[in-house]
C-alpha positions in Angstrom: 72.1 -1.0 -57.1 68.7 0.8 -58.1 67.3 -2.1 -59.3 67.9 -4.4 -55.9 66.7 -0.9 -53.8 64.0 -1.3 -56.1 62.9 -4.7 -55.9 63.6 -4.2 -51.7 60.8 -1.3 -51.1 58.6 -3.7 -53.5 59.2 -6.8 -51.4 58.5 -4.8 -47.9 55.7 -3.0 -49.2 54.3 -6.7 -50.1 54.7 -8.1 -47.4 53.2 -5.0 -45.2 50.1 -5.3 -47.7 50.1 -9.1 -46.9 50.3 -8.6 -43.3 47.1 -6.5 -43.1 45.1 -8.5 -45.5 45.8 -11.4 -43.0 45.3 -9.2 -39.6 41.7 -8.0 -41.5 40.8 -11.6 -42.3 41.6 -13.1 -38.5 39.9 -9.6 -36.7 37.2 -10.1 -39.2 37.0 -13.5 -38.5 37.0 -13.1 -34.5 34.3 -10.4 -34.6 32.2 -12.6 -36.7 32.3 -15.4 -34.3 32.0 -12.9 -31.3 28.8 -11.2 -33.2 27.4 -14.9 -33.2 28.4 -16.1 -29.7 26.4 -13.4 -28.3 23.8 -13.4 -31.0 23.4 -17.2 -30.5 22.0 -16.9 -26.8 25.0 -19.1 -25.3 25.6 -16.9 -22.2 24.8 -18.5 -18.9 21.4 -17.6 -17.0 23.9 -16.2 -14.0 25.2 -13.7 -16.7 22.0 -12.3 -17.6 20.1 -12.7 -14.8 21.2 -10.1 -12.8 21.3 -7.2 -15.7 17.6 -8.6 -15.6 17.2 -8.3 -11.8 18.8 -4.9 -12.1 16.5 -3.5 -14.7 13.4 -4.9 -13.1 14.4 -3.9 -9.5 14.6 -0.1 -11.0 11.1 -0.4 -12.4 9.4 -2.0 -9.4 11.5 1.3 -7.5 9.8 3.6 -9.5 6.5 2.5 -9.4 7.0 2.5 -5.8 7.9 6.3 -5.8 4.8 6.9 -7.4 2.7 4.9 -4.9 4.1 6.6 -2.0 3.8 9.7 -3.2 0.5 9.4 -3.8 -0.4 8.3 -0.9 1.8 10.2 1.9 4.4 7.3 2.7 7.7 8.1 2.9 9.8 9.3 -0.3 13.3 8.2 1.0 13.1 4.8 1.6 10.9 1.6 1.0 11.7 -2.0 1.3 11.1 -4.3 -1.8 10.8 -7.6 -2.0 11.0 -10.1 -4.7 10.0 -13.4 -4.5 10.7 -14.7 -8.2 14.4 -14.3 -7.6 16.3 -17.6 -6.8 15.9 -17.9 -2.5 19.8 -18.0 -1.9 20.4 -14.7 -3.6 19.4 -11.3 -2.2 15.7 -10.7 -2.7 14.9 -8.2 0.4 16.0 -4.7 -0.7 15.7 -1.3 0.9 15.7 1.2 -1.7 17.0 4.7 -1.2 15.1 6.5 -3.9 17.6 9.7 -3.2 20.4 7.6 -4.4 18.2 5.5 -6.7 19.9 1.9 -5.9 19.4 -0.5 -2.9 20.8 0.8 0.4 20.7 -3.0 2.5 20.0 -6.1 0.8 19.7 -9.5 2.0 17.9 -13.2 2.0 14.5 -13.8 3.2 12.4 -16.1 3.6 9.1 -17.1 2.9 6.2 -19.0 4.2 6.6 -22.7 4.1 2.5 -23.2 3.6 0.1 -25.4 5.9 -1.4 -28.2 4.4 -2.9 -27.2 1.2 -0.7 -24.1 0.9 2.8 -25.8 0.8 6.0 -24.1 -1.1 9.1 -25.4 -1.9 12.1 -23.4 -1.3 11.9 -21.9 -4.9 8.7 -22.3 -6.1 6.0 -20.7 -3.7 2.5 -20.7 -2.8 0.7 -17.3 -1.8 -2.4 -16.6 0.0 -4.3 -14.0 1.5 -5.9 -16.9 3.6 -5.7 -17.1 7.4 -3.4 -20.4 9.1 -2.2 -20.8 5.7 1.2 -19.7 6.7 2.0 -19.0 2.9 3.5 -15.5 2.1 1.0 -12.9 0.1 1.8 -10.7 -2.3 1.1 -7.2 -2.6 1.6 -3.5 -0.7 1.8 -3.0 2.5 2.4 -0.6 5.4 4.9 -0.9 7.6 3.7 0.0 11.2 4.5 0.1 15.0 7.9 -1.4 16.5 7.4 -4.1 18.7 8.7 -7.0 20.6 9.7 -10.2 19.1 10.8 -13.4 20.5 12.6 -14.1 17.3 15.8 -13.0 15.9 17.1 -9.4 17.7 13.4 -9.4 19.3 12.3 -6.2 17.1 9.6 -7.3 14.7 7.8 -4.1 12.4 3.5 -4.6 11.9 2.2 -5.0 8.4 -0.8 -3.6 7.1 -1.8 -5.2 3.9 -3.0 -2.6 1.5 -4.6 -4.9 -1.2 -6.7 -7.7 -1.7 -4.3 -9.8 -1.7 -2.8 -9.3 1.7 -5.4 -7.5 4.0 -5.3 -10.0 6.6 -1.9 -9.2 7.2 -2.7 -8.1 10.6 -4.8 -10.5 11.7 -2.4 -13.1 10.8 0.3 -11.7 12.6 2.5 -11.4 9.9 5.3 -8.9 10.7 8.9 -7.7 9.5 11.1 -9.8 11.7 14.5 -11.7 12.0 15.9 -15.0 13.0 19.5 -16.1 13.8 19.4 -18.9 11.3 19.3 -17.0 8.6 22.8 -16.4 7.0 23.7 -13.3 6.6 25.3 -13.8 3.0 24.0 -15.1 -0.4 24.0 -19.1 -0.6 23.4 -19.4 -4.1 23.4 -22.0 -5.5 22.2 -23.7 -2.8 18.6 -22.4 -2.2 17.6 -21.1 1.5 16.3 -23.6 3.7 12.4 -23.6 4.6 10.9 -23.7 8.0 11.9 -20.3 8.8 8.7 -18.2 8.1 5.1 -18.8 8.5 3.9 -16.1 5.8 6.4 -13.3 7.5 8.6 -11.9 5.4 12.3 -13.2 7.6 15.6 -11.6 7.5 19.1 -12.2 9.0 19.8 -10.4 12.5 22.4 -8.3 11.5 20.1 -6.5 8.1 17.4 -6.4 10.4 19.4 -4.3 12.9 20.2 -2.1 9.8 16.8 -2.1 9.0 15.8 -1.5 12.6 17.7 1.9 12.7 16.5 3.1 9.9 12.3 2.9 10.5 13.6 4.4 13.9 14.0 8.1 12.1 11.2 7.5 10.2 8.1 10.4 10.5 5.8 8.8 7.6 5.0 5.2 7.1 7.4 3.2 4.8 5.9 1.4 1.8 7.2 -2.9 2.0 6.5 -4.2 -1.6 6.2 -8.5 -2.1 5.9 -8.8 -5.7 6.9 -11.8 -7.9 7.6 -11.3 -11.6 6.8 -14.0 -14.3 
């Protein structure tokens, strides 16, 4: 009777040591080829791309801070805009630096480009350069409410504050809206072109958002156009 109670603790502890063994060999296994999936680079550009857009969206908010700090804008809100992000996701963001994350968000579009100047819906042509209904890149001031036959018929002034965009003005190019554009992402189709001439153009309902907001405004609110390589 010893003997078999013997040989029976033997036999479970055996197979409880052979049972690990094989659990550490498969977890060991399935870490390894987890370690190499993401090592390997085989996620898909729409995994990564917005931890990307994230990170850089934060940075470009910062800098922003900084700039209208410096220079007596307003430190609650300013609108950023990036141009190198696909044109059927969200590119137009108004950042609440309080909060420190994007308060609206939407599609816009850019210039189509005259002759010379021409984008595609993804890959786009700037310039500074009057009639060349491209979109330019750089700072700017947002400035008196107006009338707009476009859209909700609210369009904002822009004063370009670099070389890149100080014609701004004298090109008309404002904040504005216009009822074609959808008021969600369309990715992956890209956003249609034909909807802006250089102005930077949102979907009637953000630009009502948007609308209320530069109403309690008592300082100028910093609009950003940037494109990151």
């Amino acid at each position: 009777m010893k003997k078999f109670l013997k040989w029976f603790i033997y036999s479970i502890l055996l197979i409880f040591i052979a049972s690990g063994i094989g659990a550490a060999i498969y977890y060991k296994d399935r870490l390894r080829l987890i370690v190499k999936y993401f090592e390997s680079g085989t996620e898909s550009p729409a995994d990564i791309a917005p931890q990307k857009s994230t990170i850089s969206l934060e940075n470009r908010a910062k800098e922003a801070y900084e700039y209208a700090k410096a220079n007596d804008f307003d430190l609650e809100h300013a609108v950023l805009i990036d141009f190198s992000r696909h044109s059927g996701k969200n590119r137009f963001f108004v950042w609440n630096f309080k909060e420190n994350k994007p308060e609206i968000e939407s599609l816009v579009a850019h210039g189509y480009g005259n002759t010379g100047f021409e984008s595609t819906n993804q890959n786009i042509v700037f310039s500074n350069t009057p009639n060349s209904y491209a979109s330019s890149l750089g700072k700017y001031k947002l400035g008196a409410r107006s009338y707009s036959k476009w859209g909700i018929n609210i369009h904002y002034k822009m004063h370009g504050l670099e070389d890149t965009n100080n014609n701004a003005f004298n090109r008309y190019i404002v904040l504005h809206s216009y009822q074609s554009i959808p008021n969600e992402e369309t990715y992956p189709s890209y956003l249609p072109l034909g909807f802006s001439q250089g102005c930077p153009v949102v979907d009637d309902e953000t630009m009502r958002k948007v609308d209320k907001l530069l109403q309690t405004k008592k300082k100028p609110v910093l609009l950003w156009i940037y494109y990151l390589e």
